[in-house]
C-alpha positions, -999 to 999 in steps of 0.1 A, spaced: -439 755 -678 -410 757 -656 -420 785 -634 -455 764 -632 -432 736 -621 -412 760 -601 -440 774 -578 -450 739 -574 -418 729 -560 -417 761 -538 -454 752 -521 -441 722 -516 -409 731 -493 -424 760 -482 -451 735 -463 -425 719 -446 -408 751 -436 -380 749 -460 -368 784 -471 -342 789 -503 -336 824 -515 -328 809 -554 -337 790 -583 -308 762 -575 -318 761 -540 -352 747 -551 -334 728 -574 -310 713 -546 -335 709 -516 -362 695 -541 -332 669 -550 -323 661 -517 -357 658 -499 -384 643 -527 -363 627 -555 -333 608 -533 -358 595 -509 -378 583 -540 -410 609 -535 -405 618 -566 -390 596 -593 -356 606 -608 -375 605 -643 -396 637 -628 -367 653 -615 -346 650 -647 -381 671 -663 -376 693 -638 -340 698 -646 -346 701 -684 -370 727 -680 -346 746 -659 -315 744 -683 -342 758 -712 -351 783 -689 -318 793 -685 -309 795 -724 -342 814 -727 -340 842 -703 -303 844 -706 -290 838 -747 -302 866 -767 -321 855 -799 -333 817 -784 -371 806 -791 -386 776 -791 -409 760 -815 -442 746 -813 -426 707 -812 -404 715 -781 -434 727 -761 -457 705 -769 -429 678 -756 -428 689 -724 -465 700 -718 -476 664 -706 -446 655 -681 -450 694 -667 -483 681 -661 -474 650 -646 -443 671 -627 -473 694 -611 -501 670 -602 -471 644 -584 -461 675 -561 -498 685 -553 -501 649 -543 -472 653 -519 -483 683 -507 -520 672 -501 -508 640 -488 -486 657 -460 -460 638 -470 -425 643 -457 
């Protein structure tokens, strides 16, 4: 779910010409661009920012799974994460 988020959030700058060469400059431009000017709410961001830090534990911590009750928690607001930023980026909104 987070690199489903992340590719999101990478159309997104990448159709209004913003280039970052990592995972925290998403992160950072995302921030700066769609969640302080209120495109995104800060509840979407702070998704966002979970799924990261998990992603981190996951690809980094040996021996660190998740169960069935943690993904199926963040299943709906990846969702909802996804479907806000197609809005933004159908909507041409900058």
């Amino acid at each position: 779910m987070y690199y489903a988020c992340f590719y999101a959030v990478g159309a997104l700058l990448v159709k209004h010409g913003i280039e970052t060469s990592s995972h925290s400059g998403y992160r950072q431009k995302f921030g700066q661009l769609f969640v302080q000017s209120g495109k995104i709410s800060k509840e979407l961001a702070k998704h966002y920012t979970e799924l990261f830090e998990k992603r981190q534990k996951s690809d980094y911590n040996d021996f660190f799974d998740f169960d069935e009750e943690t993904v199926l928690r963040f299943y709906e607001p990846s969702k909802l994460f996804i479907e806000k930023v197609e809005e933004l980026i159908n909507n041409n909104c900058t």
